[in-house]
C-alpha positions as CSV (number, residue, x, y, z in Angstrom):
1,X,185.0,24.2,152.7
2,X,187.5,21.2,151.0
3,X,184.1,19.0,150.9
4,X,182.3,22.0,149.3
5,X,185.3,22.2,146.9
6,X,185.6,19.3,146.3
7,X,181.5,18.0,145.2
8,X,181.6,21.1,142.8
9,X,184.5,20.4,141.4
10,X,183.1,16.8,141.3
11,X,180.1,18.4,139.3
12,X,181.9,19.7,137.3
13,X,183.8,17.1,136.1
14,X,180.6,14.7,135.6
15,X,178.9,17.8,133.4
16,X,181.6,18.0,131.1
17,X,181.5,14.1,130.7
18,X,177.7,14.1,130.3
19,X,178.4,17.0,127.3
20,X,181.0,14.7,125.7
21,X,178.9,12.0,125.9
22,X,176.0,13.2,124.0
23,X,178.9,14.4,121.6
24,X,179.8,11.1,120.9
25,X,175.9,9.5,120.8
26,X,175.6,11.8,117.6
27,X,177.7,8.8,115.7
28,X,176.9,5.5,115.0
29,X,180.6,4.8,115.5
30,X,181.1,6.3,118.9
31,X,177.4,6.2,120.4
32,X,178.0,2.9,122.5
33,X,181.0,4.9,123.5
34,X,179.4,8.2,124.5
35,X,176.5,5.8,126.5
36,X,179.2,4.3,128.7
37,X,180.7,7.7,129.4
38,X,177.3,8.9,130.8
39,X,176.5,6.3,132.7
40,X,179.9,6.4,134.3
41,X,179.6,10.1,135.0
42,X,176.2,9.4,136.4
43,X,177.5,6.9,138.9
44,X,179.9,9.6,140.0
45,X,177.9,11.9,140.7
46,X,175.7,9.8,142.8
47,X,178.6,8.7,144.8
48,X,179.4,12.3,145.4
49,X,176.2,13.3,146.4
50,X,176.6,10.9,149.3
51,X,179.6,13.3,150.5
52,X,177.4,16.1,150.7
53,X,176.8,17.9,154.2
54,X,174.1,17.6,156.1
55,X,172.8,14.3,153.8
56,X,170.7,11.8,155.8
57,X,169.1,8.4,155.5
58,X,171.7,6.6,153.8
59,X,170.2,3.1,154.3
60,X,167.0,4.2,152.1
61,X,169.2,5.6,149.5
62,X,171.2,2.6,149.4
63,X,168.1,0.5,149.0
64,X,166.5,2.5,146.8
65,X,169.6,2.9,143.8
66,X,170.2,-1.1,144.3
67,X,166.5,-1.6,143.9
68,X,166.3,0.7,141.4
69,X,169.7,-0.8,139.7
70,X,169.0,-4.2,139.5
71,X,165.3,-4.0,137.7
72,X,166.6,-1.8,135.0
73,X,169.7,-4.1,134.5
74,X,167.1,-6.9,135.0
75,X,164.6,-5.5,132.3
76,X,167.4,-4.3,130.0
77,X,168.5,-7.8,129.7
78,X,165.7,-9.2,128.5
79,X,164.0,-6.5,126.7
80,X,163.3,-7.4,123.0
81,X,164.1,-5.5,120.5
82,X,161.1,-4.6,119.1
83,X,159.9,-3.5,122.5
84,X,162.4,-0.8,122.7
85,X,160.3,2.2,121.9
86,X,157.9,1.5,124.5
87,X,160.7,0.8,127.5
88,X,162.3,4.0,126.5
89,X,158.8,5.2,126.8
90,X,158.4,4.3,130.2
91,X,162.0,5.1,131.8
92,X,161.7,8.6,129.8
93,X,158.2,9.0,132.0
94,X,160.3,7.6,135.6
95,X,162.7,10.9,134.8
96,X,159.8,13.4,134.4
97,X,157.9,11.7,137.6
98,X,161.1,11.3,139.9
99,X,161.3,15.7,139.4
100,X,157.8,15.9,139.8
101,X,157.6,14.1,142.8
102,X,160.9,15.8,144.4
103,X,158.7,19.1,143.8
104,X,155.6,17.8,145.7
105,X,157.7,16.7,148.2
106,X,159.6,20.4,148.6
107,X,155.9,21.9,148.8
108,X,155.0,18.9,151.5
109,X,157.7,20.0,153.6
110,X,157.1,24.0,153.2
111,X,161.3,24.4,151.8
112,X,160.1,26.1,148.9
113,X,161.1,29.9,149.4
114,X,161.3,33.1,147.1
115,X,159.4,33.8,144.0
116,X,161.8,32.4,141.8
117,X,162.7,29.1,143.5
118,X,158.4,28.6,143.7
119,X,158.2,29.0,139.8
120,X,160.7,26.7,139.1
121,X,159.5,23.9,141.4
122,X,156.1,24.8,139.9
123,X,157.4,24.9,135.9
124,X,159.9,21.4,136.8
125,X,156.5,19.9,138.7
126,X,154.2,20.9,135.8
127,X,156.1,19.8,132.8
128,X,157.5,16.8,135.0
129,X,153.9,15.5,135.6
130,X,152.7,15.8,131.6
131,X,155.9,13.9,131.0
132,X,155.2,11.3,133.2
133,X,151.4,10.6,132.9
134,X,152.3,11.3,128.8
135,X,154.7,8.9,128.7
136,X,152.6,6.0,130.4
137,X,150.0,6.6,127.6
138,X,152.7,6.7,124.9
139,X,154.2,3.0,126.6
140,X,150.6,1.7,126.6
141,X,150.0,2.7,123.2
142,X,153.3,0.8,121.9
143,X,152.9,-1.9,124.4
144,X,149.4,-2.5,122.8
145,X,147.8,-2.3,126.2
146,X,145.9,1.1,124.6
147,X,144.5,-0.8,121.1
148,X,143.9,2.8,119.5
149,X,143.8,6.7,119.4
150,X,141.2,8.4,121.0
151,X,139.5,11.5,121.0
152,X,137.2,13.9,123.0
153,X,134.3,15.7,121.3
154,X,136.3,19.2,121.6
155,X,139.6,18.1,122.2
156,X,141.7,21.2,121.5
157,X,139.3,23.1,123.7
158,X,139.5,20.9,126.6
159,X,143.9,20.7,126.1
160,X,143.8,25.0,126.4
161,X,141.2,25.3,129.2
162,X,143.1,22.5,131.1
163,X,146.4,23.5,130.1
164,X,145.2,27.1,131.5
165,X,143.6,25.9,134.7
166,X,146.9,24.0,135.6
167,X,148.7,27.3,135.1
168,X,146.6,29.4,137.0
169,X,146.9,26.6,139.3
170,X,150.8,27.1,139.5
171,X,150.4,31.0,139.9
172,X,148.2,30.9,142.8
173,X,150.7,28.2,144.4
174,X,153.9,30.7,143.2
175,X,151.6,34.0,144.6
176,X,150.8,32.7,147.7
177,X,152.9,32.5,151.0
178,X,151.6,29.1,152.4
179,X,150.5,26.8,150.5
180,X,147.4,24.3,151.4
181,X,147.6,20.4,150.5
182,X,144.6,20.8,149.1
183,X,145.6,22.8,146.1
184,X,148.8,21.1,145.8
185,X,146.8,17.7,145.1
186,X,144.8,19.8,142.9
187,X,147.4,20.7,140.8
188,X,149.4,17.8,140.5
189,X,146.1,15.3,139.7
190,X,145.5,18.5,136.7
191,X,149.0,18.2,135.4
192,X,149.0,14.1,134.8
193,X,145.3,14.3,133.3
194,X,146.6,17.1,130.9
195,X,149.8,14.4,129.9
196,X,146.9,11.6,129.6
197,X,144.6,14.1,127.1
198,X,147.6,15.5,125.4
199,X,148.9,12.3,124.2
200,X,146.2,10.1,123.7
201,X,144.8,11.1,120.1
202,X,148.8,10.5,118.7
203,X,149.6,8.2,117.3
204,X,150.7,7.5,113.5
205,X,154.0,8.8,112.5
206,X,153.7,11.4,115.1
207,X,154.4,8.8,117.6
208,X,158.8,9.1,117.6
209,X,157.7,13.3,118.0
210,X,156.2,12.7,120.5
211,X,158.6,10.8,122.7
212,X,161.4,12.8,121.8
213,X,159.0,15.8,123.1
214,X,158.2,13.7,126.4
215,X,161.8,13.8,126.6
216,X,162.9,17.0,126.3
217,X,160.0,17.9,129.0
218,X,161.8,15.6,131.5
219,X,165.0,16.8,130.8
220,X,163.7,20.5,131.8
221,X,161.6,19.6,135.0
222,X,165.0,17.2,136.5
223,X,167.1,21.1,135.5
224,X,163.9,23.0,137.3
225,X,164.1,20.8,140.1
226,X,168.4,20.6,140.6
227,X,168.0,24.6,140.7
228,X,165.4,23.9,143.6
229,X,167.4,21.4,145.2
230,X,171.2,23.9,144.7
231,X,172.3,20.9,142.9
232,X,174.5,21.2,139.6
233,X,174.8,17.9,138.4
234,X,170.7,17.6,138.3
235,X,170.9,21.2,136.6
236,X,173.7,20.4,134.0
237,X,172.1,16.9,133.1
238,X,168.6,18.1,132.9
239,X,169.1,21.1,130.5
240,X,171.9,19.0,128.3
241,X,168.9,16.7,127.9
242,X,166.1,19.0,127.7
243,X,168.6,21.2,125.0
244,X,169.5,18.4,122.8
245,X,165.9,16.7,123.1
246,X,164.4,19.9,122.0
247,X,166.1,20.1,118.4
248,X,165.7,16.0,118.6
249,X,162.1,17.4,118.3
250,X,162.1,19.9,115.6
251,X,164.4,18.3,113.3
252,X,162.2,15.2,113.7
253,X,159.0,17.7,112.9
254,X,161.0,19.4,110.2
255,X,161.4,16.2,108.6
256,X,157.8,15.4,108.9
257,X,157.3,19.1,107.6
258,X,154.8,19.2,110.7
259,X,155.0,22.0,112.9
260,X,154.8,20.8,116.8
261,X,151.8,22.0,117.4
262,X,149.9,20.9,114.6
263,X,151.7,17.0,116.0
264,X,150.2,18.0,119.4
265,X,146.9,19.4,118.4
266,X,146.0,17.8,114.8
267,X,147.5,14.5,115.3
268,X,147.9,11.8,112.8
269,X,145.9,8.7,114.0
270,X,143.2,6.5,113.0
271,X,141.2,9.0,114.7
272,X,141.6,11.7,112.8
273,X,142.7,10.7,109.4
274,X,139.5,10.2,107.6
275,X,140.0,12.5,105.0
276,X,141.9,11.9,101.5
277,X,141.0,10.9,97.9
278,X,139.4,7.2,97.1
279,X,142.1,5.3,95.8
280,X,141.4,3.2,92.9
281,X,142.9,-0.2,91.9
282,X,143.9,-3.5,93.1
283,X,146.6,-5.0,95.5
284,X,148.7,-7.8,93.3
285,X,150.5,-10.5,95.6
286,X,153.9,-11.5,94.7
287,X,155.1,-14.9,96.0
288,X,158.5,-15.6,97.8
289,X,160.0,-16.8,94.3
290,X,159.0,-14.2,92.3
291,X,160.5,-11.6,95.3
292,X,163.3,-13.5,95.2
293,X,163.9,-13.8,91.6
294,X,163.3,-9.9,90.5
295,X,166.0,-9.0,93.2
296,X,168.6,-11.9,92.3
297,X,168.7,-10.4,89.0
298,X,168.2,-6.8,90.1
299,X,171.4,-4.5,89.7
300,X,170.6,-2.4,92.5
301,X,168.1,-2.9,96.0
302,X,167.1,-0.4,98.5
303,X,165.5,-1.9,101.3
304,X,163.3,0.4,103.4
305,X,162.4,-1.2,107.1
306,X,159.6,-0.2,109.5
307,X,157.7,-1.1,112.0
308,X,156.7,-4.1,110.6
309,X,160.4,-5.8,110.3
310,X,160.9,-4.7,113.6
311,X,157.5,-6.2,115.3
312,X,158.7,-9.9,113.7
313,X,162.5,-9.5,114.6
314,X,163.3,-9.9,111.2
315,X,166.6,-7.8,111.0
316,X,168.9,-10.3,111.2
317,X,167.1,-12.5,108.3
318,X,166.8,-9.3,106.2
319,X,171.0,-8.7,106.3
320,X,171.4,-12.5,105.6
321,X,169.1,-11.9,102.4
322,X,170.9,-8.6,102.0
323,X,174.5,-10.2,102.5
324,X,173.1,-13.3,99.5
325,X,172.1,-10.5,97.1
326,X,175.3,-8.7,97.7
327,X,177.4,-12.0,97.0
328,X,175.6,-12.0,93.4
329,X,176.8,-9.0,92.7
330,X,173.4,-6.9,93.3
331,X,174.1,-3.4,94.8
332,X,172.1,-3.0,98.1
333,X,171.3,-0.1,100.6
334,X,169.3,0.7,103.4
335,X,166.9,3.3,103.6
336,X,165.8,4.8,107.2
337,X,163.1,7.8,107.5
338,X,163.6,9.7,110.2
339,X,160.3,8.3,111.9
340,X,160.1,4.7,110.8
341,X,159.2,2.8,113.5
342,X,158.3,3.9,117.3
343,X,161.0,5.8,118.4
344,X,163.9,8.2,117.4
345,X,166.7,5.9,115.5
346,X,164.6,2.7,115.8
347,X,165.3,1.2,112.9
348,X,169.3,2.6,113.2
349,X,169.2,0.4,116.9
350,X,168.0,-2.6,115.1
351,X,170.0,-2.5,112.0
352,X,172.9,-2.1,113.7
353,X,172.1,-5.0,116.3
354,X,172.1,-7.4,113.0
355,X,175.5,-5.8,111.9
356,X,174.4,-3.5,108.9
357,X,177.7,-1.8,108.5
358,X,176.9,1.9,108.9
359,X,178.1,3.1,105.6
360,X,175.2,1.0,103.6
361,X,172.4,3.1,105.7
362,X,170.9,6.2,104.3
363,X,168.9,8.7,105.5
364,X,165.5,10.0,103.5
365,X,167.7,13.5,102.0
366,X,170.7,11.2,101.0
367,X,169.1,8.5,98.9
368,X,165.6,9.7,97.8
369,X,167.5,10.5,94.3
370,X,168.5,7.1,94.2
371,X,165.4,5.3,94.4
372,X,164.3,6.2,90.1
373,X,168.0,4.2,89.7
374,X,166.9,1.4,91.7
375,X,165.3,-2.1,90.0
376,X,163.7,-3.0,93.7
377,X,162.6,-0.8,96.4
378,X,161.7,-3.7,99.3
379,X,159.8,-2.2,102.0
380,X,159.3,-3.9,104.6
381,X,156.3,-3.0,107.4
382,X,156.2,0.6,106.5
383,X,153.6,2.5,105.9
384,X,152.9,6.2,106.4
385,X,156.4,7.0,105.5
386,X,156.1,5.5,101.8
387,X,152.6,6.8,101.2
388,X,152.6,8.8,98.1
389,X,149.8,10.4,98.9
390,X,152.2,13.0,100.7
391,X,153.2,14.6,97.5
392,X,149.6,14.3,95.7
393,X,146.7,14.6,97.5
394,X,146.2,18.0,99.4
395,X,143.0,16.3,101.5
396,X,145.4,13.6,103.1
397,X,146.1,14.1,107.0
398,X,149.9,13.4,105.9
399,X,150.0,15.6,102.9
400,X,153.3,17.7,103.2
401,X,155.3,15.0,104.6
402,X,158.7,14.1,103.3
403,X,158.5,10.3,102.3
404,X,160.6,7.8,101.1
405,X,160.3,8.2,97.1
406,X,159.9,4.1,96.9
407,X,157.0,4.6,94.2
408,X,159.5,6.0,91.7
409,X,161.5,2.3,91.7
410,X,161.4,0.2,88.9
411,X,159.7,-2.2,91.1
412,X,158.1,-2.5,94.4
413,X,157.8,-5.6,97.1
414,X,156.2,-4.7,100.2
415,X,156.3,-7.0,103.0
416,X,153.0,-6.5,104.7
417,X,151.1,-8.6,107.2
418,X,147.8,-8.5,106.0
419,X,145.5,-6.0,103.7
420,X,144.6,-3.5,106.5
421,X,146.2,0.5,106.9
422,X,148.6,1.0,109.4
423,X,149.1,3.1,112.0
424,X,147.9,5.6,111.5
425,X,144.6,4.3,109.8
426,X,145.9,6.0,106.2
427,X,145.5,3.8,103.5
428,X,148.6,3.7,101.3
429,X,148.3,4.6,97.3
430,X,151.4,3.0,97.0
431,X,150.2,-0.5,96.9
432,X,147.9,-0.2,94.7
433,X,150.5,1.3,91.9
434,X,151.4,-1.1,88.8
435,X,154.9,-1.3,89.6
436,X,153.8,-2.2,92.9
437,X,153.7,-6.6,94.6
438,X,152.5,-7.4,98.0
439,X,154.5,-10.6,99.9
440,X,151.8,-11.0,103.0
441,X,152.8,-12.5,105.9
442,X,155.0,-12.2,108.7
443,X,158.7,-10.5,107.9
444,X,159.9,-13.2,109.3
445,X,158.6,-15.7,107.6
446,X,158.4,-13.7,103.5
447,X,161.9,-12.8,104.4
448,X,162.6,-16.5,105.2
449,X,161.2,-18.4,102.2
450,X,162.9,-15.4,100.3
451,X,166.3,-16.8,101.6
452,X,165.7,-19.9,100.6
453,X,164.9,-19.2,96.8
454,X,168.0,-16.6,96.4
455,X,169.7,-19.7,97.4
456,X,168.0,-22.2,94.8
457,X,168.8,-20.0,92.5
458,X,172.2,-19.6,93.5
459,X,173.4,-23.1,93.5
């Protein structure tokens, strides 16, 4: 009775932790601090679960979390930047395929008893599986092992008729008293090809949707699977994530003004976005000196980073260039969409890894009105999310979306590899616009050269 006492109360404690935590990740001030609280809280509650009765093979468990342990402190280390969104990917996917493999495990062993302790280990194995198998296709696509979106002839048809076969799959399992192998292995091979088909025509802006989707669905099956297993911490820590990565989700489609299901079932991806009106016009190049001389004497900058600054690791030139400018006395800001880049906050993480102080970073509803004010708008590997053809043109795969209003700038630079769309496979209206210059090459390099003419001019 004390131990039983003692690992709720232990649960307790580590859920109300986990809550404050996430509290504190909703500031840039006070995330790092709200991460360390979690992961604390989650160390607890590991070391408690080692106190609970009637717990065996200690020497695999041990094993396994120091295994476990030292690759993710291992790969954490050397991660780059700019391959954030696709690790976050994959360790999202581990969550959703540790609870669906506890579930296939419970059925293996024949402890799954009572009509409501079957559907959860059913709903937590379902969604677990699609999270997993979804979010390997989501790291593959970011990691470039998956070059592009594809398609099948009737996709939409084959997602519902799979969807519902995996479902009726789940029932039969949930109605019956004994389960066979046979139908288990059936269901779980369904449930990862419906996460591989559901995910692979995204891409495009769609792409941070759709991992803070994955992640919500893992957060749900690891609270499915702690009711399953009468364990409070998994509950608590599951539906805290599966709650907060939930409204992650619609807030990021409400910014995109793109309901879920159109993200999920009209995607925007090469693909798919043929559509929209011929743009007419030229591209004009700008050269580093003349970048660097229309923002030298520019009163005030917004610079507007994407993928593209993120894919050169160019953050920390772009805040020296920023810091120059600043010293001249040019007013400059940072703009951030809430899906530039790969991931929720990816261009926030990298920002803030060059030291961008917080208060100079806006989102898209606090400095869009500033942008008719500014001399420069510099944008810098983005795409979709600066495309004008939002507002304009009804035939556009994007049209609807809230954008970055960079067009309305006195002037334009746009930092851009090469001539090509991006992402998504949209072309962008923007650069062809007279107030519009392209500086090709790599961010690292345009950013660079722009450094060193800010400072020639300087001295």
């Amino acid at each position: 009775m004390t131990a039983k006492w003692f690992i709720d109360a232990s649960y307790f404690a580590v859920a109300v932790v986990f809550i404050l935590g996430l509290k504190a990740m909703s500031s840039p001030v006070t995330a790092r601090r709200g991460i360390v609280w979690a992961g604390l809280a989650m160390i607890a509650a590991t070391l408690v679960t080692f106190a609970t009765p009637g717990m065996q093979n200690f020497g695999l468990m041990i094993v396994a979390i120091a295994s476990g342990g030292a690759l993710a402190w291992w790969s954490g280390k050397v991660v780059k930047m700019t391959d954030m969104p696709q690790m976050v990917a994959i360790y999202n996917g581990m969550g959703g395929g540790a609870a669906a493999a506890i579930a296939a495990l419970e059925f293996a062993r024949g402890e799954v008893h009572g009509t409501v302790v079957t559907t959860l280990a059913v709903l937590g194995a379902l969604i677990g599986s699609v999270a997993f198998s979804g979010s390997c296709v989501a790291f593959a696509k970011l990691q470039g092992i998956m070059k592009s979106a594809w398609r099948l002839p009737a996709q939409n048809a084959v997602n519902i008729l799979l969807a519902l076969a995996v479902v009726g799959l789940g029932g039969v399992i949930v109605a019956a008293g004994e389960v066979k192998g046979e139908l288990i292995v059936a269901f779980f091979v369904l449930a990862l090809v419906l996460g591989v088909i559901l995910t692979s025509p995204i891409g495009g802006a769609d792409m941070p949707v759709v991992i803070s989707l994955l992640n919500a669905f893992t957060g749900l099956a690891v609270g499915f699977e702690g009711y399953v297993l009468g364990n409070p911490a998994l509950i608590v820590a599951g539906i805290v994530v599966g709650a907060s990565g939930t409204l992650l989700t619609q807030l990021m489609a409400k910014a995109m003004n793109r309901p879920i299901s159109n993200v999920l079932f009209t995607p925007i991806s090469g693909a798919a976005a043929g559509g929209g009106e011929a743009i007419e016009g030229s591209m004009r190049e700008f050269s580093a000196l003349d970048a660097a001389s229309v923002m030298r004497y520019a009163s005030k900058v917004i610079i507007v980073p994407g993928y593209g600054m993120a894919v050169a690791g160019a953050q920390h030139k772009v805040w020296e260039m920023a810091q120059l400018l600043e010293e001249g006395g040019v007013e400059v800001v940072f703009a951030i969409h809430p899906v530039a880049g790969r991931m929720p906050g990816h261009m926030n993480v990298l920002l803030a890894e060059a030291g961008v102080p917080y208060d100079k970073i806006f989102d898209l509803e606090e400095i869009n009105a500033e942008f008719p004010q500014a001399d420069v708008a510099l944008v810098i590997g983005a795409n979709d999310v600066v495309n004008p053809v939002a507002r304009t043109d009804k035939s556009s795969p994007i049209y609807g979306m809230p954008i970055l209003n960079v067009d309305m700038a006195h002037n334009v630079i746009v930092v851009k590899r090469g001539k090509g769309a991006g992402y998504s496979g949209i072309e962008n209206a923007l650069f062809y616009k007279d107030n519009c210059r392209m500086l090709y090459g790599s961010a690292q390099q345009a950013i660079a050269e722009v450094i060193t003419h800010v400072k020639a001019l300087e001295s």
